[in-house]
PAKOL-801637 format. One record per residue: residue in one letter; x, y, z of N, C-alpha, C in turn. Coordinates in steps of 0.02 Angstrom, whole numbers, plus 50000, padded with zeros to 5 digits. Example, Ala and Ser with C-alpha at 12.3 -4.5 7.8 and 13.67 -1.06 7.14 Angstrom:
2
   code     nxx     nyy     nzz    caxx    cayy    cazz     cxx     cyy     czz
      a   50660   49716   50390   50615   49775   50390   50660   49835   50390
      s   50642   49888   50354   50684   49947   50357   50645   50002   50394
//
This chain:
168
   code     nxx     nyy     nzz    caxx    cayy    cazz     cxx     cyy     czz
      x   50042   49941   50000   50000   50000   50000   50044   50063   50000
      x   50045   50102   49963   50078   50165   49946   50018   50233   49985
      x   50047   50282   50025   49992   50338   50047   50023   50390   49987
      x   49959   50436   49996   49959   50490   49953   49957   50548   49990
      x   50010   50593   50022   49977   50633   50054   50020   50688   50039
      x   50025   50745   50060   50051   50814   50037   50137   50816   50066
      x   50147   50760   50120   50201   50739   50128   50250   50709   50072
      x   50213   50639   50071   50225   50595   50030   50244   50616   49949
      x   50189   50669   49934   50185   50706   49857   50288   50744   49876
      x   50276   50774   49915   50356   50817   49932   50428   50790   49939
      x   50419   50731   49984   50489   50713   49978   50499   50658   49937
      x   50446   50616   49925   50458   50557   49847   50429   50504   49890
      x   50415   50492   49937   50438   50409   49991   50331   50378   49991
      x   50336   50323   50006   50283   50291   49990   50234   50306   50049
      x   50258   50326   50116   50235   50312   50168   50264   50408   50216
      x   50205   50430   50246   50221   50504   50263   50270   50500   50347
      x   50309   50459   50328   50353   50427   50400   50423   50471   50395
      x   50439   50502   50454   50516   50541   50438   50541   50530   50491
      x   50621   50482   50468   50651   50475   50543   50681   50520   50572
      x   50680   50506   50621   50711   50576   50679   50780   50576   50673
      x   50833   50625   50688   50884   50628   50654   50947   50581   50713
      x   50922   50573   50756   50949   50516   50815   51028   50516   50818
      x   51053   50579   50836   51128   50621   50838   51155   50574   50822
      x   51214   50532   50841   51266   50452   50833   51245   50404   50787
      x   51175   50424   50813   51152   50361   50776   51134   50358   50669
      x   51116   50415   50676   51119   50459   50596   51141   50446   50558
      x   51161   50406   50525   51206   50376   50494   51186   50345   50426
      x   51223   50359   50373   51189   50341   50283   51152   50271   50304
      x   51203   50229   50341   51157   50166   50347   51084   50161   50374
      x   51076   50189   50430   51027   50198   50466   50969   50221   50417
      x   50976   50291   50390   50932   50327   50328   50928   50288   50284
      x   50978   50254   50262   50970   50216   50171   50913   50175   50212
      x   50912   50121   50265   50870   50055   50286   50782   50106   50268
      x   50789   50151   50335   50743   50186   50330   50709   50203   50263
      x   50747   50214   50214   50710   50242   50148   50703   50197   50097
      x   50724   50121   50135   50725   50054   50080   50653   50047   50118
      x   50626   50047   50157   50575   50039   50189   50516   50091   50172
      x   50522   50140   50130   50473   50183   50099   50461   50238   50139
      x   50513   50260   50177   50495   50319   50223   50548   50361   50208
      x   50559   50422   50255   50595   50485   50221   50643   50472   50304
      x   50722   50446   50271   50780   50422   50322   50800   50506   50309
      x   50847   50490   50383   50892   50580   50379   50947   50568   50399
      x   51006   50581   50388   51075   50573   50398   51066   50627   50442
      x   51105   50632   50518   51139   50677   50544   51170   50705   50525
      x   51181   50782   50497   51235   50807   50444   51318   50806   50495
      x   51311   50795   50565   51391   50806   50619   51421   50730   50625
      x   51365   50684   50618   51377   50612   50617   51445   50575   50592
      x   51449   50602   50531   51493   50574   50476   51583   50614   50499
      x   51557   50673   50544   51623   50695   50589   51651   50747   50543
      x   51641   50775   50491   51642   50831   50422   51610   50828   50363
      x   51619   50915   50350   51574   50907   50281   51606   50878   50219
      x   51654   50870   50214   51694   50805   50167   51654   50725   50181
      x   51653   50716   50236   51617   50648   50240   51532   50637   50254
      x   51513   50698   50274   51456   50707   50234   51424   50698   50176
      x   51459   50722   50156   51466   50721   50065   51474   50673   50036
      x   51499   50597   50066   51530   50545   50054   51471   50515   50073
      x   51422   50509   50126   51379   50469   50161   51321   50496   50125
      x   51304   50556   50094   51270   50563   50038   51279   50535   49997
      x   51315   50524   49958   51322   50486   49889   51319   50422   49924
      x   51327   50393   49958   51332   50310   49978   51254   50294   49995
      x   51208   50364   50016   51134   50342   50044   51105   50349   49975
      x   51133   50382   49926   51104   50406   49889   51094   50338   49823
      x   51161   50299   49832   51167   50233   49797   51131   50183   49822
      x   51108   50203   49876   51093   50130   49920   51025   50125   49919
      x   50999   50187   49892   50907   50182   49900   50878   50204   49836
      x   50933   50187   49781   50916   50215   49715   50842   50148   49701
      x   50799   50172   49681   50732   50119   49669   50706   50089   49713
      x   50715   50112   49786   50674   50118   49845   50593   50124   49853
      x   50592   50189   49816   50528   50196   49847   50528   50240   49910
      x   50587   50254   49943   50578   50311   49983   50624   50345   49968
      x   50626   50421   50033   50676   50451   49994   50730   50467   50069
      x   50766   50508   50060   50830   50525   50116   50837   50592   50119
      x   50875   50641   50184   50906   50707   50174   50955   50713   50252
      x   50967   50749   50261   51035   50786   50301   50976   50815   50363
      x   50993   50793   50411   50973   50855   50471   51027   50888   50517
      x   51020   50952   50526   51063   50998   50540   51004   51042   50621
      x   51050   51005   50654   51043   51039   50724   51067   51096   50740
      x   51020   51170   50743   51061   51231   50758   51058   51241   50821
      x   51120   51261   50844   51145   51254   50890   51178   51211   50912
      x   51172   51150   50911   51210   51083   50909   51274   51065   50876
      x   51254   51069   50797   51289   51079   50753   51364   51124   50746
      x   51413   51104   50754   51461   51162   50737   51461   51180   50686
      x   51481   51240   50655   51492   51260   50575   51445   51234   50551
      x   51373   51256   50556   51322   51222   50511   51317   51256   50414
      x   51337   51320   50413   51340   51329   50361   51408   51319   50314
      x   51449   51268   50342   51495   51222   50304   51455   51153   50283
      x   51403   51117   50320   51388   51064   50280   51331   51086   50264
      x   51289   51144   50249   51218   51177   50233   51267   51159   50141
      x   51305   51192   50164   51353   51199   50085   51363   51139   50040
      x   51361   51087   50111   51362   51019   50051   51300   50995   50022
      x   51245   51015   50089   51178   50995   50046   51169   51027   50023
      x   51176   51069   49982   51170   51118   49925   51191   51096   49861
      x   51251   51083   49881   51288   51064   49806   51258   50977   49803
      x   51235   50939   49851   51222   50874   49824   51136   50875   49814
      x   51115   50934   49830   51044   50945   49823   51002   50887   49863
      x   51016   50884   49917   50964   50843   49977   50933   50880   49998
      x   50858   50843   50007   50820   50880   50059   50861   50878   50127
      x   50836   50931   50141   50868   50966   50227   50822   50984   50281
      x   50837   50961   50351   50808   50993   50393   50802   51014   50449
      x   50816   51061   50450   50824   51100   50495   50811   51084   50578
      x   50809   51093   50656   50809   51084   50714   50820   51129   50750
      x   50773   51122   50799   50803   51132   50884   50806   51189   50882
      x   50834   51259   50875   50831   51329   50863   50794   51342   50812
      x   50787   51412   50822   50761   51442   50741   50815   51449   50715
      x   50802   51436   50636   50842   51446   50599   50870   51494   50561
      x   50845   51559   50596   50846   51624   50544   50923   51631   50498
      x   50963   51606   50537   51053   51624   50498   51040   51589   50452
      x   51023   51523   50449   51036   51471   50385   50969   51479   50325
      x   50915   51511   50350   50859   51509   50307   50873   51542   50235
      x   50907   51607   50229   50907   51647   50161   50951   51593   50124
      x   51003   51550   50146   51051   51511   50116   50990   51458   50078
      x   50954   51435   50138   50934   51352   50125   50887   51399   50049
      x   50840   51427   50060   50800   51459   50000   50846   51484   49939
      x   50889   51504   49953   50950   51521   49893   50962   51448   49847
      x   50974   51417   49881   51009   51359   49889   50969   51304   49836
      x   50899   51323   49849   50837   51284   49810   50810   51216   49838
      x   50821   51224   49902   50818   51134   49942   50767   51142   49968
      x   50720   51074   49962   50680   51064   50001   50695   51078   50075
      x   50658   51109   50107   50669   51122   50180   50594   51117   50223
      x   50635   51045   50273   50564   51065   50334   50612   51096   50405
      x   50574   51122   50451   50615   51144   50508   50569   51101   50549
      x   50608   51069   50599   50591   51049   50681   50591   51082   50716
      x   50514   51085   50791   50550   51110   50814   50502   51090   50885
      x   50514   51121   50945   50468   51096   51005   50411   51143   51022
      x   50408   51184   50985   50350   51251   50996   50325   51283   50935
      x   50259   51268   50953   50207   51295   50892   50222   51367   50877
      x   50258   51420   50900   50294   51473   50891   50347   51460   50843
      x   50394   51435   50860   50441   51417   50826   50438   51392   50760
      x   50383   51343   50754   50356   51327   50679   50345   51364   50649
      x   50289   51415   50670   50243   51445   50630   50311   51528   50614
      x   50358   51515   50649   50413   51575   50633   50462   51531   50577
      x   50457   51460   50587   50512   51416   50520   50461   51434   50455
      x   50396   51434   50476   50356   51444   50391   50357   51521   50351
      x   50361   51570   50416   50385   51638   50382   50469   51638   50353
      x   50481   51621   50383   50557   51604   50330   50549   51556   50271
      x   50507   51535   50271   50501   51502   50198   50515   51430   50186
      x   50497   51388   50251   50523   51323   50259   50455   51297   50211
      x   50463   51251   50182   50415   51191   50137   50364   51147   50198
      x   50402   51135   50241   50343   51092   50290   50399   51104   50376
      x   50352   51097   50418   50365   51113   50491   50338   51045   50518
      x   50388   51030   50579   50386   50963   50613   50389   51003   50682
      x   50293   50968   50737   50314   50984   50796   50342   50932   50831
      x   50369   50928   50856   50391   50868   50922   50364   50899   50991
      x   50319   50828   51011   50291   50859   51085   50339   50835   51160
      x   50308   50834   51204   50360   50832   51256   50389   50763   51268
      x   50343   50732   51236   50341   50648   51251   50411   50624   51197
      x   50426   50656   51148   50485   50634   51103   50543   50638   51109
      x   50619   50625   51077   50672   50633   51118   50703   50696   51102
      x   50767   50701   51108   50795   50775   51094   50783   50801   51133
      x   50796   50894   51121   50797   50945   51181   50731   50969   51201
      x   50732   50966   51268   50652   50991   51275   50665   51067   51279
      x   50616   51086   51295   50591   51183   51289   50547   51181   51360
      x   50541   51235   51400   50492   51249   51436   50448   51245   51423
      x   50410   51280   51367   50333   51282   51330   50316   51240   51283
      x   50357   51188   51280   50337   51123   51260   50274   51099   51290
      x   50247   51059   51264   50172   51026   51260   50176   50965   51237
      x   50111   50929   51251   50136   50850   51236   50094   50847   51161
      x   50118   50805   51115   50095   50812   51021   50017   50838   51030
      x   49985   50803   51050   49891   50772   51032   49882   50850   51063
      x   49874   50890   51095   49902   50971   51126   49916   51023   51082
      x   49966   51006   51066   50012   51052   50998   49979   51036   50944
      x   49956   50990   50915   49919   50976   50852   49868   51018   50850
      x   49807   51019   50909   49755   51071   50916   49771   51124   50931
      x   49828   51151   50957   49841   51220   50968   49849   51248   50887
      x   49904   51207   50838   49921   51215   50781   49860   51236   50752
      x   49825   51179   50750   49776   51193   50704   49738   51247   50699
      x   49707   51296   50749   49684   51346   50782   49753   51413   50765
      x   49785   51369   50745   49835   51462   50712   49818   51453   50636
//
């Protein structure tokens, strides 16, 4: 069974499933499995330890899920991330979807839109989203309190945030 949904139409993948970018764990292998499986895998863009081998674990996810059925991209933790606009630079030139985390992204946004990449932003507050879509992000991911990563004070738990969302 293949879904059809405004997700699914965006990043290529059969199924509107996006793995979480799981810091260490991030890895081409991890994403390629994920996107042999019809969902949208994400490489940690710090994982691979530089944007040279970044660049390397792109092309290797990128071989590995050619006729998949799903698809793959880079997530870039701001703030987390050191030098994020050194590997913003590689997903640029290898043209992956990208996505963004954890801070707003205002420094990297005019790049990622320059750039021509699909972009969703993460983030833990329905503020924060609805400030990743005025910058011009393609799709916004909330994470509620119940998920892993960094929490926020004004975090909320998903089923919460979904109806708050919806109501903006």
């Amino acid at each position: 069974m293949q879904w059809k949904t405004r997700i699914t139409d965006m990043l290529g993948c059969k199924y509107p499933i996006i793995e979480g970018a799981y810091a260490k764990q991030g890895t081409w292998k991890f994403a390629a499995a994920v996107a042999k499986a019809g969902c949208h895998g994400l490489i940690t863009a710090t994982t691979p330890g530089s944007p040279a081998k970044l660049r390397d674990s792109i092309k290797r996810c990128r071989e590995a899920v050619e006729g998949s059925g799903g698809s793959f991209g880079v997530n870039i933790s701001v703030g987390v991330c050191s030098e994020p606009e050194k590997y913003l630079e590689v997903c640029i030139e290898e043209q992956v979807p990208l996505e963004t985390a954890v801070y707003r992204p205002d420094a990297l946004a005019p790049r990622i839109k320059e750039g021509g990449l699909l972009w969703m932003h993460k983030s833990a507050r329905v503020k924060d989203a609805i400030h990743a879509e005025s910058l011009g992000a393609d799709a916004v991911i909330v994470v509620g309190i119940e998920g892993t990563g960094f929490k926020q004070a004004e975090q909320m738990p998903t089923m919460l945030t979904a109806f708050l969302a919806k109501k903006n």
